[in-house]
C-alpha positions as a Markdown table, in Angstrom:
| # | Residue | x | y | z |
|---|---|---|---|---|
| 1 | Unk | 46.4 | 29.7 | -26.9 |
| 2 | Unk | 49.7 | 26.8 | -26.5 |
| 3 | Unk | 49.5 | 25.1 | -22.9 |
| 4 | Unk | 52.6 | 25.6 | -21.6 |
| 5 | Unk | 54.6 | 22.5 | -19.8 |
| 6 | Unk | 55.2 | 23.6 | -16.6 |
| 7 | Unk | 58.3 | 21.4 | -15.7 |
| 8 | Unk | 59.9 | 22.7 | -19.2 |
| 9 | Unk | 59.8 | 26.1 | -17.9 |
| 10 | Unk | 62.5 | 25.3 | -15.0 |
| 11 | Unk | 61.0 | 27.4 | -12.6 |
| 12 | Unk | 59.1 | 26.9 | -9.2 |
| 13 | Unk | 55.2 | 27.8 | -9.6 |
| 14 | Unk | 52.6 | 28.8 | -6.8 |
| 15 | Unk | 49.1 | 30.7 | -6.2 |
| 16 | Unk | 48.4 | 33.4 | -4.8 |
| 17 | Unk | 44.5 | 34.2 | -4.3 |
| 18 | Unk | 43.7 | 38.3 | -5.0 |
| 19 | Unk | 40.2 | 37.6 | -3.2 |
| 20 | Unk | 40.9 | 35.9 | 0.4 |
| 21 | Unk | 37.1 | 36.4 | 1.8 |
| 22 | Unk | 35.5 | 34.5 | -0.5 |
| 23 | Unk | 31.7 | 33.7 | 0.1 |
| 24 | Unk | 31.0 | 30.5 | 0.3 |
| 25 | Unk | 27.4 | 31.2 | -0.3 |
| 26 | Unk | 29.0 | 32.6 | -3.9 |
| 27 | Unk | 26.8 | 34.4 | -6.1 |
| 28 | Unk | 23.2 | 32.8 | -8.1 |
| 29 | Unk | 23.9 | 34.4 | -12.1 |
| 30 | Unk | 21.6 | 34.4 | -14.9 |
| 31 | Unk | 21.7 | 30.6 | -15.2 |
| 32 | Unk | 20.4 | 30.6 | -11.3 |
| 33 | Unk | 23.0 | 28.6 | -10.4 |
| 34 | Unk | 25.2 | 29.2 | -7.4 |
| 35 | Unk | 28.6 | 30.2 | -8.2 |
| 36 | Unk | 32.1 | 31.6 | -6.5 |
| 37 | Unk | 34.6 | 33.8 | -8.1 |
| 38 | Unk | 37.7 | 34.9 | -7.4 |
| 39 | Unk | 40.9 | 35.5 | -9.3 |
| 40 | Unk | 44.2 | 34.3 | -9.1 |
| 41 | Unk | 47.6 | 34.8 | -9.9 |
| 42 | Unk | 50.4 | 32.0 | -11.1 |
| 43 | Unk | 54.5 | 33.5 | -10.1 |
| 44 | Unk | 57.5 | 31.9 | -10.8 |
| 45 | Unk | 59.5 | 31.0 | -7.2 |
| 46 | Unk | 61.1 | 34.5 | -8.6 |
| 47 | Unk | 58.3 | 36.6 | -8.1 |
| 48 | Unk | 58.3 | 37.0 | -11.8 |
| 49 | Unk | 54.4 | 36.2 | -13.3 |
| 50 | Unk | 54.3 | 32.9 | -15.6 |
| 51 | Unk | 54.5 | 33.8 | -19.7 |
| 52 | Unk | 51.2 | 34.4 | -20.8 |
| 53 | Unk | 49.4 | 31.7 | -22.4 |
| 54 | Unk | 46.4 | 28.6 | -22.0 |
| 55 | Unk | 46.6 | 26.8 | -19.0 |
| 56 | Unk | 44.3 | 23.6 | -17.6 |
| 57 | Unk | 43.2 | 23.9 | -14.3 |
| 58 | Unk | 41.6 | 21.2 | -12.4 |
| 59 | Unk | 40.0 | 22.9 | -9.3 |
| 60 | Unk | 38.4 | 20.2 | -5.9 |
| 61 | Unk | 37.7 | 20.5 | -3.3 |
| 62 | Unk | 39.3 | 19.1 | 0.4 |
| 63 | Unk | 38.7 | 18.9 | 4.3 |
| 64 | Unk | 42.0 | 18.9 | 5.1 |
| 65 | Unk | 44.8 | 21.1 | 4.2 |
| 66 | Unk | 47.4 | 19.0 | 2.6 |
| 67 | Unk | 45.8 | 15.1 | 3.1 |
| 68 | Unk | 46.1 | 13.1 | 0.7 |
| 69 | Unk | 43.2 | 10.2 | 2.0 |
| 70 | Unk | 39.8 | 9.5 | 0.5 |
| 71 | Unk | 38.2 | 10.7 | 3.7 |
| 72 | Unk | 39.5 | 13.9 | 3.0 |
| 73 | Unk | 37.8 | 14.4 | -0.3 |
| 74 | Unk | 34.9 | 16.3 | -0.3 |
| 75 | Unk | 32.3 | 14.4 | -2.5 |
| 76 | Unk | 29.4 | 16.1 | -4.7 |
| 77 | Unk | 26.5 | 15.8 | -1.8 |
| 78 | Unk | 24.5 | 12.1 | -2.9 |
| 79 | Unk | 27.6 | 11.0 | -4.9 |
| 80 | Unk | 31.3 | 9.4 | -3.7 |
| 81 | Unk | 32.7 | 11.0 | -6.5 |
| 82 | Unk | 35.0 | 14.0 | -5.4 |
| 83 | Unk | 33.8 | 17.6 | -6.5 |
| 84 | Unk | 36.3 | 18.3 | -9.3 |
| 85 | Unk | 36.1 | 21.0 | -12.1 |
| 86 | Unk | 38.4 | 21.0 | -15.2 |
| 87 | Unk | 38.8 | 24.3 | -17.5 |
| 88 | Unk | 41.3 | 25.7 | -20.0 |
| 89 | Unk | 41.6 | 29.3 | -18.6 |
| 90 | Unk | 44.0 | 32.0 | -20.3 |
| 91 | Unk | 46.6 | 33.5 | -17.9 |
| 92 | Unk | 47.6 | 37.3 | -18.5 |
| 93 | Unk | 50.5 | 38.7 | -16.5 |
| 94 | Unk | 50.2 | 35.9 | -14.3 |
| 95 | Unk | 46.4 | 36.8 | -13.6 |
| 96 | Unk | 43.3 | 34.5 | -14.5 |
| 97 | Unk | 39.8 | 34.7 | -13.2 |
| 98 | Unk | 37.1 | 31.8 | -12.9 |
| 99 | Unk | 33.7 | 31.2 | -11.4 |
| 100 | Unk | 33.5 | 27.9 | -9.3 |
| 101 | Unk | 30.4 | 25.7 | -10.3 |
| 102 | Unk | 30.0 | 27.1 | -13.7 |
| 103 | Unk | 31.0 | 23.6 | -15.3 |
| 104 | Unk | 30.5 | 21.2 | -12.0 |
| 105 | Unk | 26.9 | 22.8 | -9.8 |
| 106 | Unk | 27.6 | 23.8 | -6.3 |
| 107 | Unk | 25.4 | 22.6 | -3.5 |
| 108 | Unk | 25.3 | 24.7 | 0.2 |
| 109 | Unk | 25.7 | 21.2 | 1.7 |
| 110 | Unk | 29.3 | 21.4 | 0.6 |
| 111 | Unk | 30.1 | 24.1 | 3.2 |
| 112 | Unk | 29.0 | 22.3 | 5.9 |
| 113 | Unk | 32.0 | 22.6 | 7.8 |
| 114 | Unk | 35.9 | 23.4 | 6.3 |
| 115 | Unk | 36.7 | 23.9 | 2.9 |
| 116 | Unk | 39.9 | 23.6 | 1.3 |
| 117 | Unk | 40.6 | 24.8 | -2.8 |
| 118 | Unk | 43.3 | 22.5 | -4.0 |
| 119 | Unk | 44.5 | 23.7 | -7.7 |
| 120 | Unk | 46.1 | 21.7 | -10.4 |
| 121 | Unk | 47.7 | 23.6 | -13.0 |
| 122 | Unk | 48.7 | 21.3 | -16.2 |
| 123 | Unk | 48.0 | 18.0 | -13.6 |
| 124 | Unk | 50.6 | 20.0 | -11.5 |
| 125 | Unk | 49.4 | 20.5 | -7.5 |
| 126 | Unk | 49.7 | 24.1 | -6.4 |
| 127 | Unk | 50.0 | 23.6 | -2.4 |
| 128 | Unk | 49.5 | 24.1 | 0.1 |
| 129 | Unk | 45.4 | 24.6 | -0.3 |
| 130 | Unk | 43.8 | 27.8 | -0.2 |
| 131 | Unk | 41.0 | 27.5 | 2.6 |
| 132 | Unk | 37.4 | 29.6 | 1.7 |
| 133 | Unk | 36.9 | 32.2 | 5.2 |
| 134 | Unk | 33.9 | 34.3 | 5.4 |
| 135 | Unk | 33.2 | 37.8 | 4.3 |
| 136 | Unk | 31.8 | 39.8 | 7.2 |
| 137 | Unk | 28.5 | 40.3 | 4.5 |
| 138 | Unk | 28.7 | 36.1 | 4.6 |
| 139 | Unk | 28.0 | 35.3 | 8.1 |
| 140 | Unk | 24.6 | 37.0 | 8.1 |
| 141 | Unk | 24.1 | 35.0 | 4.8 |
| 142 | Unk | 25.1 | 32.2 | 6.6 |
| 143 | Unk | 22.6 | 33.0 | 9.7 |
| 144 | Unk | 19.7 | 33.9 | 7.6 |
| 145 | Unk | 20.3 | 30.3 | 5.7 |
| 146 | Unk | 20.3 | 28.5 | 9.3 |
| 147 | Unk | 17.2 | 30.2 | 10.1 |
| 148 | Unk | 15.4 | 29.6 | 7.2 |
| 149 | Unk | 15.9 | 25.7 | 6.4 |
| 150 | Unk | 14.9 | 24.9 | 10.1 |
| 151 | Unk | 13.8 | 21.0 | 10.7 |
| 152 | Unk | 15.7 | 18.4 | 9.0 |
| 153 | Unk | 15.9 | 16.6 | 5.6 |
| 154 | Unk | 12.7 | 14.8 | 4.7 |
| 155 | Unk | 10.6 | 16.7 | 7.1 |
| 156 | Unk | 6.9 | 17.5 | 5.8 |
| 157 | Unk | 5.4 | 20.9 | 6.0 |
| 158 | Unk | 2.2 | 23.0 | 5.3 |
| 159 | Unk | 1.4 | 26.4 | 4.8 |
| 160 | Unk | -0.9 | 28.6 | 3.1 |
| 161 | Unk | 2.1 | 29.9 | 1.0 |
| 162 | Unk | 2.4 | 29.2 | -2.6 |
| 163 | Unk | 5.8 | 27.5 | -3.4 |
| 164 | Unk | 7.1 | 31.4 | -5.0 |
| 165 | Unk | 5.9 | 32.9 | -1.3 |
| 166 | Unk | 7.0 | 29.9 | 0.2 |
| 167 | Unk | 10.7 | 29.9 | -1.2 |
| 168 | Unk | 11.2 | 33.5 | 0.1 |
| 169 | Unk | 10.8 | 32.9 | 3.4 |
| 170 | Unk | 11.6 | 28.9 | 3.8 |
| 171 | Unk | 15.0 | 28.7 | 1.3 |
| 172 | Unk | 15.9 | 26.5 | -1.8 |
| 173 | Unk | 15.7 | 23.4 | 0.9 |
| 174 | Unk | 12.7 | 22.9 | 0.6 |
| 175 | Unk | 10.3 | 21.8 | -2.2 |
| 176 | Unk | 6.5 | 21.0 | -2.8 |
| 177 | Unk | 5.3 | 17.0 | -2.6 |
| 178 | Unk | 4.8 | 16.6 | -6.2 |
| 179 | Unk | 6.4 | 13.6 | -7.7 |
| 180 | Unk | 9.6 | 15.3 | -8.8 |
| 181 | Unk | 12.6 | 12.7 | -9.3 |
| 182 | Unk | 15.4 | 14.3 | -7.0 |
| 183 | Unk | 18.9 | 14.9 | -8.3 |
| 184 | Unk | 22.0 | 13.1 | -7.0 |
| 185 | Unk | 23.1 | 16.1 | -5.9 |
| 186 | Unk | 20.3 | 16.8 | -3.2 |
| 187 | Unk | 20.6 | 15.4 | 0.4 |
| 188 | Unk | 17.4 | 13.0 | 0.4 |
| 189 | Unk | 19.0 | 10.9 | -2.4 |
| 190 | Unk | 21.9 | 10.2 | -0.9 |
| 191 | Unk | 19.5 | 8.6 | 2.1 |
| 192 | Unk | 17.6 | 6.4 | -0.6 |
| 193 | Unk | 14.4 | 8.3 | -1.8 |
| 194 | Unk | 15.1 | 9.3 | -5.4 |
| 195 | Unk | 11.6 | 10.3 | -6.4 |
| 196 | Unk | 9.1 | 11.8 | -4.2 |
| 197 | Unk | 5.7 | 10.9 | -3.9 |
| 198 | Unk | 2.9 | 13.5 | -5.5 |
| 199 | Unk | 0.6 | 14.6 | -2.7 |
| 200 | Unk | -1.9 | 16.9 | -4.1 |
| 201 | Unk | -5.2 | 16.7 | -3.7 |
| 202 | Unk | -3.9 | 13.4 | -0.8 |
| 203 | Unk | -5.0 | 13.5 | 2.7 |
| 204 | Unk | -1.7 | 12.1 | 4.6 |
| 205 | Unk | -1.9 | 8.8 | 6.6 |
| 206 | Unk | 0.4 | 7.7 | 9.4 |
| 207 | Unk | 2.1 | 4.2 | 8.5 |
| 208 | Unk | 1.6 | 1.4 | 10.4 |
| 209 | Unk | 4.5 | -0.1 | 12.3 |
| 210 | Unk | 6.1 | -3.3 | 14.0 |
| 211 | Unk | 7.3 | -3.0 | 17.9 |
| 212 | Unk | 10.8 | -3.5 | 17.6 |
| 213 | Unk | 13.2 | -5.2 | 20.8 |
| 214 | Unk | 15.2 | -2.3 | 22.3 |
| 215 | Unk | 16.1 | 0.0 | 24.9 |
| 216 | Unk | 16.6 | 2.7 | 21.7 |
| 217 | Unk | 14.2 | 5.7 | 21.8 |
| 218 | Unk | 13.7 | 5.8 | 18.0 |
| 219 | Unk | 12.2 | 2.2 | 17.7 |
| 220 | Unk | 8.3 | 1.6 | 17.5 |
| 221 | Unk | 7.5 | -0.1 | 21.3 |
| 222 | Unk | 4.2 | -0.7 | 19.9 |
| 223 | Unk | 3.1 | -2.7 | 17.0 |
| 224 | Unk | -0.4 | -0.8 | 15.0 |
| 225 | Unk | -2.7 | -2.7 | 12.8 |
| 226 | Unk | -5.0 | 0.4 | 11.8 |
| 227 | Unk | -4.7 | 0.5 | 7.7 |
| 228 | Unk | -6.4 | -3.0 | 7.0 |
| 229 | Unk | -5.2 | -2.9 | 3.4 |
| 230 | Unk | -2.0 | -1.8 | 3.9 |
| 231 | Unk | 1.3 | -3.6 | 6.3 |
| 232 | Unk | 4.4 | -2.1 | 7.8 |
| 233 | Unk | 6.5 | -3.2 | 4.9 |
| 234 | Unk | 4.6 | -1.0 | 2.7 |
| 235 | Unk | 7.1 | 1.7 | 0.9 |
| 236 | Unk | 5.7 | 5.2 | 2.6 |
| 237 | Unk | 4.8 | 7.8 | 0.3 |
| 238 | Unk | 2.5 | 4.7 | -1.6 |
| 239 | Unk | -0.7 | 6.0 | -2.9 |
| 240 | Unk | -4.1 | 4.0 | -1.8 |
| 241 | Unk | -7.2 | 4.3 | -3.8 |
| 242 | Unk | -10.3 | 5.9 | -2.6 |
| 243 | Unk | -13.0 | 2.8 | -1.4 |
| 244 | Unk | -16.0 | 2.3 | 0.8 |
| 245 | Unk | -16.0 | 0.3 | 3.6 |
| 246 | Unk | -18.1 | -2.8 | 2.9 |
| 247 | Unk | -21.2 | -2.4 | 4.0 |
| 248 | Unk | -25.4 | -3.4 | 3.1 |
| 249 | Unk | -28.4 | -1.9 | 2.2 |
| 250 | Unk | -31.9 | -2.7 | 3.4 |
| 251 | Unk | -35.5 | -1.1 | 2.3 |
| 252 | Unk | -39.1 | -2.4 | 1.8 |
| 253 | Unk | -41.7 | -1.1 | -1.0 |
| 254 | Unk | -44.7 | 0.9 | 0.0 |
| 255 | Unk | -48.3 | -0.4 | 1.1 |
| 256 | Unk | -50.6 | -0.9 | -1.4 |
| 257 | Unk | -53.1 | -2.1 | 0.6 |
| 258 | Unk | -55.9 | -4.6 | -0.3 |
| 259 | Unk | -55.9 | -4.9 | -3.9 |
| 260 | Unk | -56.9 | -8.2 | -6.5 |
| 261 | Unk | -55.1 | -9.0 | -9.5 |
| 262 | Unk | -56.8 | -10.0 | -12.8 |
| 263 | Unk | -58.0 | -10.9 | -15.2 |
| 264 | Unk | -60.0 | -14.0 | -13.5 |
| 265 | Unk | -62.5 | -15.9 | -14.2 |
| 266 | Unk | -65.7 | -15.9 | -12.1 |
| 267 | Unk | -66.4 | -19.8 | -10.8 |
| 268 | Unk | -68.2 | -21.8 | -8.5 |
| 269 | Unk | -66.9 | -24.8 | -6.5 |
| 270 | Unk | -68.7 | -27.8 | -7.4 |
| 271 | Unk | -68.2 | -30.9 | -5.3 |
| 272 | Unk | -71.4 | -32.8 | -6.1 |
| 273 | Unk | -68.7 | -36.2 | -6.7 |
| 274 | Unk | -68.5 | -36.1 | -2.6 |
| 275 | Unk | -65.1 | -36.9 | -3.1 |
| 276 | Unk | -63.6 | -33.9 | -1.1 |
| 277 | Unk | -62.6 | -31.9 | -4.0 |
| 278 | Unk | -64.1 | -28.9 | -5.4 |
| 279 | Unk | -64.7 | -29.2 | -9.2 |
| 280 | Unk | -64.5 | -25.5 | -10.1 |
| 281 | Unk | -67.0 | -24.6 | -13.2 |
| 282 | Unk | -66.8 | -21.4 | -14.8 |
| 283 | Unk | -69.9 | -18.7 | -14.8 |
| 284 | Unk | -69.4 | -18.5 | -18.8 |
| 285 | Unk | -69.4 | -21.9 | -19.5 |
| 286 | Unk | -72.2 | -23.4 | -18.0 |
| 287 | Unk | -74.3 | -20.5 | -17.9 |
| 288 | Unk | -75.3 | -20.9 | -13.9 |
| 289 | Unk | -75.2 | -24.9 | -14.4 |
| 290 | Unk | -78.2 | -25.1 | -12.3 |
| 291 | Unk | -77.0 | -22.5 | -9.8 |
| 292 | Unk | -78.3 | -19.1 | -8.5 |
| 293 | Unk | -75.4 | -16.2 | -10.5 |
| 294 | Unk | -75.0 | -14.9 | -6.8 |
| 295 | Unk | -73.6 | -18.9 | -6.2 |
| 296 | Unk | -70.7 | -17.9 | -8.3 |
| 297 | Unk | -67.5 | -15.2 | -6.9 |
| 298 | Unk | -64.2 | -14.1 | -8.4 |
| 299 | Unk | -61.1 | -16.6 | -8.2 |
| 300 | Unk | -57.6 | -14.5 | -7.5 |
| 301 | Unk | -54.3 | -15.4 | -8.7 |
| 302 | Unk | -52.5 | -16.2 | -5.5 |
| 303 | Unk | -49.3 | -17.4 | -6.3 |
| 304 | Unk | -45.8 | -16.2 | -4.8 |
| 305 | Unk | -44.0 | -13.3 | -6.9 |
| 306 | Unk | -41.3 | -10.2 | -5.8 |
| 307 | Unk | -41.5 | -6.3 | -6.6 |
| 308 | Unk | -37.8 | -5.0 | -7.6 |
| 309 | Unk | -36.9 | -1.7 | -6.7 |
| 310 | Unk | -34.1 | 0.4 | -7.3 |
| 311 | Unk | -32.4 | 3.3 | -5.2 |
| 312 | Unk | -31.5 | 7.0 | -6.8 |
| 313 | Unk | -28.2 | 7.6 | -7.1 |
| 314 | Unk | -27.0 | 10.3 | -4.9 |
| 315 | Unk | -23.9 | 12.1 | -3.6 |
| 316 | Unk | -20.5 | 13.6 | -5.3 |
| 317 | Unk | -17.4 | 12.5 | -6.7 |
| 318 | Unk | -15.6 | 11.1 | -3.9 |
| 319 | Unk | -15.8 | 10.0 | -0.4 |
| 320 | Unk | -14.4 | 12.4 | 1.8 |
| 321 | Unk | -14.6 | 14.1 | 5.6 |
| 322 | Unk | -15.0 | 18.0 | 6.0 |
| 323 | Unk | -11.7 | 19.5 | 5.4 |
| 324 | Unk | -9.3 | 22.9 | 4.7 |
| 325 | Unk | -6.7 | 22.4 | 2.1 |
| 326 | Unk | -2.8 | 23.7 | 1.9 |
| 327 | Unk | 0.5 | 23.2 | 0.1 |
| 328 | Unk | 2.5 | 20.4 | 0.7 |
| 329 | Unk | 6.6 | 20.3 | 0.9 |
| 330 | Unk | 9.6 | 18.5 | 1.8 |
| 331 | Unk | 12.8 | 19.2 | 2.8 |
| 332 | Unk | 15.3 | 18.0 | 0.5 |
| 333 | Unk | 18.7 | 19.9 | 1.2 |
């Protein structure tokens, strides 16, 4: 279908919203994305509906009613960019239909507070903006998600859910610790972590920390020196390799008891010279060399040596204390 020029047609337009309790909490389609629909309806200042045919339609949305400032722009949640969706919709007696967040995703964080829809037809501003209420249905919605996401972003949890369990009962705001790279669009990015850190199997470890000057109740009074191979600098979520502590090893080889070592030779000390030395002859060679055989004894090998010994090898695959194991999340949203 033709877009039509709006100015060409001489007439006054405006909006008129069939659905005025619109969820914000919208509706989660086959795609599993959040969505809101709603129809609408486009009048000349007449009353008479536009002519049928293909209009654009740039949908954001606003805190404010009719303010025109940057403040009063809402952004996409981790993004200054302004939450804006463009689509060529057909108009039929002056009625269209859309889903918001089929073309630009949705995020609960974007509710946080007043809404306003502001709707330009053909780069035309319909005002003043449509404001999104509640449906009675929505405020338990709206309960049930307060309850649900309890803590705050970033906190760390365990259970003994698995993250399908988990989900049911915690909400999408939460995710396991496993190394996922987070989208602009969740509420920890826009505060600087864009990845997470992947804690299975980890045991956790508190960071060390300066004392900071300060009367402030959040800033460390006490400085910590307890991970030698780590500082306060160190990014947290950082993963430290397994390692024992230096340490040694002492043992001693059994008793043998007395024992000689051969072979040796059997001798006899000879110091007939007088000169203060024994001349050692051998029993073999000089058969008895004018001595008795009981003159002659067994010479030992006495010089200094070492026995090397080696441990058995003993233990598991890792160094580790007794402990139970759970899931792992974060709060992201």
């Amino acid at each position: 279908m033709k877009h039509l020029n709006l100015s060409s047609l001489g007439v006054l337009i405006y909006f008129a919203l069939l659905l005025s309790n619109v969820s914000v909490f919208g509706q989660n389609t086959d795609d599993g994305k959040p969505k809101i629909s709603f129809q609408g309806v486009l009048k000349t200042a007449s009353g008479e509906p536009v002519p049928d045919a293909e209009y654009s339609f740039a949908f954001s949305f606003w805190r404010s009613k009719d303010g025109t400032a940057n403040a009063d722009k809402l952004p996409k949640i981790g993004s200054n960019e302004q939450w804006v969706e463009t689509v060529d919709l057909p108009v039929a007696g002056g009625i269209y239909s859309h889903n918001l967040g089929s073309i630009t995703d949705l995020n609960p964080q974007n509710f946080n507070g007043p809404v306003y829809l502001n709707i330009k037809v053909n780069n035309k501003d319909i005002l003043p903006r449509t404001e999104f209420t509640y449906s009675p249905y929505s405020f338990s919605v709206a309960s049930a998600q307060k309850v649900v996401c309890s803590g705050a972003v970033g906190d760390i949890k365990y259970s003994i859910l698995p993250p399908d369990k988990f989900k049911n009962v915690n909400g999408d705001c939460w995710v396991p610790l496993d190394g996922r790279t987070l989208s602009d669009t969740d509420e920890l990015y826009s505060l600087g972590v864009t990845t997470l850190p992947n804690a299975g199997g980890m045991f956790l470890r508190s960071q060390d920390f300066n004392a900071v000057s300060g009367t402030e109740s959040w800033k460390p009074k006490n400085s910590s020196d307890n991970d030698p191979d780590r500082d306060p600098a160190t990014v947290p979520g950082s993963v430290q390799a397994e390692a024992l502590k230096a340490h040694n090893h002492t043992g001693t080889t059994d008793n043998d008891g007395t024992h000689q070592h051969g072979p040796h030779k059997t001798v006899r000390a000879d110091n007939d010279d007088n000169d203060g030395t024994n001349n050692y002859v051998t029993y073999d060679d000089c058969d008895y060399c004018g001595y008795e055989k009981e003159d002659f004894y067994v010479k030992a090998n006495s010089s200094q040596h070492t026995h090397n010994f080696t441990t058995n090898n003993t233990g598991g695959t890792e160094t580790r204390p007794k402990n139970l194991n759970f899931w792992i999340y974060i709060r992201i949203n």
